[in-house]
MARGU-889268 format. One line per field, with one value per residue (C-alpha): residue in one letter; residue number from 1; z, x, y negated. Coordinates in nm, 2 decimals, padded with zeros to 4 digits. Each point is the difference from the previous one (the first is absolute). Layout:
residues N
rest: c(A,...)
nr: c(NUM,...)
zz: c(Z,...)
xx: c(X,...)
yy: c(Y,...)
END
This chain:
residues 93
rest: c(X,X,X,X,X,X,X,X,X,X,X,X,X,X,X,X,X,X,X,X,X,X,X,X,X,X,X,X,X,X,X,X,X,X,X,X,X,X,X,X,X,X,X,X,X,X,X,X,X,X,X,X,X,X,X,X,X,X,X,X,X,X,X,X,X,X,X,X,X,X,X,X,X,X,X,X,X,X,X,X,X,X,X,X,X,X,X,X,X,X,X,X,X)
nr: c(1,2,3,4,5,6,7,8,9,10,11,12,13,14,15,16,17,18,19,20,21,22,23,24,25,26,27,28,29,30,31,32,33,34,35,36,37,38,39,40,41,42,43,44,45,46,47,48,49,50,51,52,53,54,55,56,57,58,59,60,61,62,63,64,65,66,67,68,69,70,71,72,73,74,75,76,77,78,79,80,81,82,83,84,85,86,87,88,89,90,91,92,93)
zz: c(-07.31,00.16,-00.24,00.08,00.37,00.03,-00.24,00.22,00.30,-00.09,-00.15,00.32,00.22,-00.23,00.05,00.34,00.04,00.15,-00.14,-00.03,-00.24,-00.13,-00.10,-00.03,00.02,00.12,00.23,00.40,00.09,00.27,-00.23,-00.27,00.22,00.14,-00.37,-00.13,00.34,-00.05,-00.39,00.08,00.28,00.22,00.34,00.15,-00.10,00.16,00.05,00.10,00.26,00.05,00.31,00.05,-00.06,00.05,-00.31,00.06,00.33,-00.21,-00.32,00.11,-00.17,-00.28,00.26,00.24,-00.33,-00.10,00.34,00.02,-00.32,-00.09,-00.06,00.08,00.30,-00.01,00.08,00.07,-00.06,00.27,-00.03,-00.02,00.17,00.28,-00.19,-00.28,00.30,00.21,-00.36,-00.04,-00.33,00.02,-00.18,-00.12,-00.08)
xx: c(06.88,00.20,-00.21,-00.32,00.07,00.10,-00.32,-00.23,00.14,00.01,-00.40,-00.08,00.22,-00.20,-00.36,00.08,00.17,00.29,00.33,00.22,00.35,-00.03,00.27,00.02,00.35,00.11,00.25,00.04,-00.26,00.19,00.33,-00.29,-00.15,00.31,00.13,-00.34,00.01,00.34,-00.01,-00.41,00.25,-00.30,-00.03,-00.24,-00.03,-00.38,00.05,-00.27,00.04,-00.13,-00.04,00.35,00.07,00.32,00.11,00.01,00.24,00.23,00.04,-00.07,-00.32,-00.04,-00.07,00.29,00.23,-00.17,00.02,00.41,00.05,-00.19,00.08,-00.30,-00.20,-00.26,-00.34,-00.17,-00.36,-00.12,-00.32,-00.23,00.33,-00.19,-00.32,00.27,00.19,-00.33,-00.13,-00.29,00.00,-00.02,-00.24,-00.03,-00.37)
yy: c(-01.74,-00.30,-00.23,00.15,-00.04,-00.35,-00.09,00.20,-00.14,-00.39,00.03,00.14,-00.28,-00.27,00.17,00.00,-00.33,00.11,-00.24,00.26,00.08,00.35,00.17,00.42,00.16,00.33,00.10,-00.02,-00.18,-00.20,-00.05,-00.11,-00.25,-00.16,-00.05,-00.14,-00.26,-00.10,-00.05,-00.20,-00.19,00.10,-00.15,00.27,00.37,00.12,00.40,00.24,00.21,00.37,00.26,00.10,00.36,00.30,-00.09,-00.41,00.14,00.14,-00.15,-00.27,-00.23,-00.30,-00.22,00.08,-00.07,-00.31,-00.15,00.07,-00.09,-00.29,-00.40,-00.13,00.00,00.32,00.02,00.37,00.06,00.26,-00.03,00.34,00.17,00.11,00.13,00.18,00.17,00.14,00.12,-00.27,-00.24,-00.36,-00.13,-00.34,-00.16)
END
């Protein structure tokens, strides 16, 4: 399923244009993340960000961790967080 993932997700990357490294593991996503931008020696980890909820309060979110934990500078993508949290979708033309 890993395989089929990472094929899936680099055709539609290329179709789309998008330069992008693809690469499906499992496990906490945060821990995940931080391992894959420190073994890449990435200099910028881009994050999306999502209404928070009870349950970002007190376990705390991917995000949060990333932030704390991370070596390179982080950028978070919070766009649509308004129209996710007030129940509309963001659509994109």
């Amino acid at each position: 399923m890993i395989g089929e993932a990472e094929e899936r997700l680099s055709t539609l990357c290329k179709n789309l244009g998008i330069p992008a490294f693809v690469h499906v593991r499992s496990g906490s996503a945060s821990r995940t993340l931080l391992k894959i931008a420190e073994e890449r020696e990435a200099d910028l980890i881009v994050v999306a960000a999502h209404a928070s909820d009870i349950f970002d309060h007190i376990f705390g979110s991917t995000v949060d961790h990333i932030v704390r934990h991370a070596r390179s500078s982080v950028l978070i993508d919070r766009i649509g967080v308004s129209h996710i949290a007030s129940g509309q979708r963001n659509e994109k033309n």
